[in-house]
MMTF fields as JSON, N, C-alpha, C and O atoms, coordinates in Angstrom:
{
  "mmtfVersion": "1.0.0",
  "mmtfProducer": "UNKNOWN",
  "numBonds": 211,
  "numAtoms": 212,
  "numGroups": 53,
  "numChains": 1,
  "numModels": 1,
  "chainsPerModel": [1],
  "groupsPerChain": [53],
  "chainIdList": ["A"],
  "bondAtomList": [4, 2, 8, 6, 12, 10, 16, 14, 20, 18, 24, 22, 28, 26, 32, 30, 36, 34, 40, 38, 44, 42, 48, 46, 52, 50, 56, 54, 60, 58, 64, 62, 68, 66, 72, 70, 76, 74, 80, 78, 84, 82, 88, 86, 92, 90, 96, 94, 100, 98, 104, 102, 108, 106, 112, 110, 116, 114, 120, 118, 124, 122, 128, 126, 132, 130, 136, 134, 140, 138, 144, 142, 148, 146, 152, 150, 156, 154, 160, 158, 164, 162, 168, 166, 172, 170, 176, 174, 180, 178, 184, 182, 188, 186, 192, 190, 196, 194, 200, 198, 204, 202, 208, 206],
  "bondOrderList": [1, 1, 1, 1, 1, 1, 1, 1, 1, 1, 1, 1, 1, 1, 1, 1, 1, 1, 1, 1, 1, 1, 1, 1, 1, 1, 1, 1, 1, 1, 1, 1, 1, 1, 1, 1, 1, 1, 1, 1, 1, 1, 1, 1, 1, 1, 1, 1, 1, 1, 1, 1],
  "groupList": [{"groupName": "UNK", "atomNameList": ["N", "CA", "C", "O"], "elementList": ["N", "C", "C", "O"], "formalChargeList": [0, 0, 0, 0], "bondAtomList": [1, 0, 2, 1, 3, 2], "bondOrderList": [1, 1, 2], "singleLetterCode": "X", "chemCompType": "L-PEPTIDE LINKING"}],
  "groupTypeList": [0, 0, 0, 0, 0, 0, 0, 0, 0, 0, 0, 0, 0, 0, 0, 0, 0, 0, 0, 0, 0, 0, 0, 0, 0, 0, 0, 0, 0, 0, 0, 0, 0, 0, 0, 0, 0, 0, 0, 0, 0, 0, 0, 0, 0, 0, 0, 0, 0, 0, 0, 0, 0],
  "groupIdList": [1, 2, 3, 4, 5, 6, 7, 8, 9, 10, 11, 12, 13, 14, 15, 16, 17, 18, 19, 20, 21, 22, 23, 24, 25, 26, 27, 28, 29, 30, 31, 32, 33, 34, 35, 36, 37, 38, 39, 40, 41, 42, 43, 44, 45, 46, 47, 48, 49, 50, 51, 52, 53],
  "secStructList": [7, 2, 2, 2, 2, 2, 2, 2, 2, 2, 2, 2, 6, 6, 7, 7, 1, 1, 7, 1, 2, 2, 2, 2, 2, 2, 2, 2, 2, 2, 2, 2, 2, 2, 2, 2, 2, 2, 2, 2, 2, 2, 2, 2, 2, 2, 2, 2, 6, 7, 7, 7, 7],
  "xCoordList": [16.882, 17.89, 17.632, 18.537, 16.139, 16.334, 16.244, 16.32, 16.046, 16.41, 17.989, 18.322, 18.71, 20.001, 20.79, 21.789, 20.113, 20.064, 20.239, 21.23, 18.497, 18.313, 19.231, 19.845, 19.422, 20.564, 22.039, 22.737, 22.271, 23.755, 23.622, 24.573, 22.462, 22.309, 22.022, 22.068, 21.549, 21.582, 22.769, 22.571, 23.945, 24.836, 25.225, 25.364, 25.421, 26.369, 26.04, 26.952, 24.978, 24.328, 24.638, 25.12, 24.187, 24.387, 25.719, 25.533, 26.919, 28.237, 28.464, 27.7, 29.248, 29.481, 31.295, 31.891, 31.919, 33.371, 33.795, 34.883, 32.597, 33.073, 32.276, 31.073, 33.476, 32.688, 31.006, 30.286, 30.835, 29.328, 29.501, 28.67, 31.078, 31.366, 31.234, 30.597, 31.816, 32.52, 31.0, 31.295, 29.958, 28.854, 28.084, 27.58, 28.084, 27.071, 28.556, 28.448, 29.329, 29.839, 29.951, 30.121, 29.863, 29.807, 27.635, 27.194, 26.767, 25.675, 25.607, 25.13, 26.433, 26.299, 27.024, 26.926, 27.954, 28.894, 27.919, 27.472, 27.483, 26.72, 24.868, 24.362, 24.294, 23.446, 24.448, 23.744, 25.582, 26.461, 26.837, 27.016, 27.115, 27.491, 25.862, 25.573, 25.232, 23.745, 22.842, 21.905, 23.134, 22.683, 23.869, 23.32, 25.117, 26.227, 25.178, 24.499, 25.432, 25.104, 23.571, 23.305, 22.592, 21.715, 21.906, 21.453, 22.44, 22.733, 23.317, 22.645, 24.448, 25.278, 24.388, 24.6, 23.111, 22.039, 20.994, 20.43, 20.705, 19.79, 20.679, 20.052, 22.184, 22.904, 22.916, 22.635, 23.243, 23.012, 22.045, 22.072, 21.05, 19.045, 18.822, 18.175, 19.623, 19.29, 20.228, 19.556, 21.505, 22.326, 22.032, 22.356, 21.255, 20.619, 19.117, 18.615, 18.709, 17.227, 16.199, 15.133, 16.588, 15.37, 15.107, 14.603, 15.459, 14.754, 13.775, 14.123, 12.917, 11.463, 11.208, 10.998, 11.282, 10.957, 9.318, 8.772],
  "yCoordList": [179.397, 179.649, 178.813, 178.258, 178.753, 178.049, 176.447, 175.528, 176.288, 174.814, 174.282, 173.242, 175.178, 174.862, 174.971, 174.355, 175.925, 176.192, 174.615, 173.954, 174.238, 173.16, 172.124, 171.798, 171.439, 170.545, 170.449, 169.478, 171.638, 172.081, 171.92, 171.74, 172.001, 171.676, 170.613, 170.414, 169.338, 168.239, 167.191, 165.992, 167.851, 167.283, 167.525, 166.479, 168.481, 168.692, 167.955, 167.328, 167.95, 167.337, 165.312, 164.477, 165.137, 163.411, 163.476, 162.684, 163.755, 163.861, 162.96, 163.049, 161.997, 161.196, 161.382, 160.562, 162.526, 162.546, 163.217, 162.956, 164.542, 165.316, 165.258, 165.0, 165.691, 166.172, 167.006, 167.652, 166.667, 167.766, 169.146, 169.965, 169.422, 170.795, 171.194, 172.115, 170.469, 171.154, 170.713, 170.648, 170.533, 170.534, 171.834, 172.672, 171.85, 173.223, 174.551, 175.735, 173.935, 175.138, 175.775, 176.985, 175.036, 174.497, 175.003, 175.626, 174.624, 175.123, 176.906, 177.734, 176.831, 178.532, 179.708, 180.92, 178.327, 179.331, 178.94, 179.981, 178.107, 178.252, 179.496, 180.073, 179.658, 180.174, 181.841, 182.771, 182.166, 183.503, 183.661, 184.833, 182.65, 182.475, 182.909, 183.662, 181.79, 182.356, 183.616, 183.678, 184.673, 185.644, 186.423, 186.877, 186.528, 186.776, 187.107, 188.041, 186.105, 185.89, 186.123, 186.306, 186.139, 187.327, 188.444, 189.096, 188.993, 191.039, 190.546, 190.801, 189.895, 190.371, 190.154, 190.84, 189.291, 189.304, 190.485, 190.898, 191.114, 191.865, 193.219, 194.003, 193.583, 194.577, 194.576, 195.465, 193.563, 192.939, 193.874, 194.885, 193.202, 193.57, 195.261, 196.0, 195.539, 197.065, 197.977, 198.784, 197.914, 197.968, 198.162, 199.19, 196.993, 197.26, 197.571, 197.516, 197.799, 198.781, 198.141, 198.504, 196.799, 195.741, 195.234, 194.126, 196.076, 195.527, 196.661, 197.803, 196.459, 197.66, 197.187, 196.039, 198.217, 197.961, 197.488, 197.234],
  "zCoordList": [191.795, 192.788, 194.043, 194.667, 194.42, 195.722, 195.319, 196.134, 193.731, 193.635, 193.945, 194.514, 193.468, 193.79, 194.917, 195.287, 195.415, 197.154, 197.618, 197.927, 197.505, 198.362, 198.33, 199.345, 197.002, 196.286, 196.686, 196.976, 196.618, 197.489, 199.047, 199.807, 199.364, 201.07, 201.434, 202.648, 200.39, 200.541, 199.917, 199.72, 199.669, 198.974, 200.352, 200.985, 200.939, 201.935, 203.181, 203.72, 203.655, 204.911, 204.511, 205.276, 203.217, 203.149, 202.725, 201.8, 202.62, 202.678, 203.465, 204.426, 203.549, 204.711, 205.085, 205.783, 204.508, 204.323, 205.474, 205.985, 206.189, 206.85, 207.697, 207.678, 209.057, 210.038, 210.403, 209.643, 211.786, 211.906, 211.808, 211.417, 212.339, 212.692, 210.93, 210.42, 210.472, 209.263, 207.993, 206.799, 208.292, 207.357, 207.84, 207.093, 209.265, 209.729, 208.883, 208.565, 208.83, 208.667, 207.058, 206.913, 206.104, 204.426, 204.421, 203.456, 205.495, 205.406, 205.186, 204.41, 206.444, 206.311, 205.25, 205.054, 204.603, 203.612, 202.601, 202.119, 202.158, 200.844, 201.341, 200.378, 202.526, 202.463, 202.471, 202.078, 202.767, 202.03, 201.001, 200.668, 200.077, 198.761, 197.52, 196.589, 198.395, 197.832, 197.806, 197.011, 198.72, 199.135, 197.886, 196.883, 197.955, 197.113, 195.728, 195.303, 195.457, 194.027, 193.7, 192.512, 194.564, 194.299, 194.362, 193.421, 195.154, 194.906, 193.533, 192.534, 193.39, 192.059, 191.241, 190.24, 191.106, 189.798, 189.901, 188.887, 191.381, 191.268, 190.767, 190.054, 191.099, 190.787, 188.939, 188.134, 188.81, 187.036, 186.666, 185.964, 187.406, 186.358, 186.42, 185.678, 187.6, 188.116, 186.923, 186.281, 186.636, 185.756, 184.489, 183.895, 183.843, 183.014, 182.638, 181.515, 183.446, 183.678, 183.551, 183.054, 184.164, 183.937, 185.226, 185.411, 186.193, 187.663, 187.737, 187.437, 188.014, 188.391, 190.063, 190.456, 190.751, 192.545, 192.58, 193.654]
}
């Protein structure tokens, strides 16, 4: 996960298409998107009784 994290945050930053405003802003939607989609995997594992605290 945080490989793809990073990858997606370096696609976005060497982008040369868009604005500064609009990369800080594509930063912060993918670090919400990423957080996203961990609950929905930890909700997954919990679901099926394969997350242990």
């Amino acid at each position: 996960m945080e490989y793809i994290q990073a990858q997606m945050k370096l696609n976005a930053i060497t982008c040369q298409h868009h604005p500064e405003e609009e990369i800080e802003r594509r930063l912060a939607q993918i670090d919400t998107d990423m957080r996203q989609v961990e609950d929905a995997l930890r909700n997954d594992l919990a679901f099926r009784g394969l997350l242990h605290p």
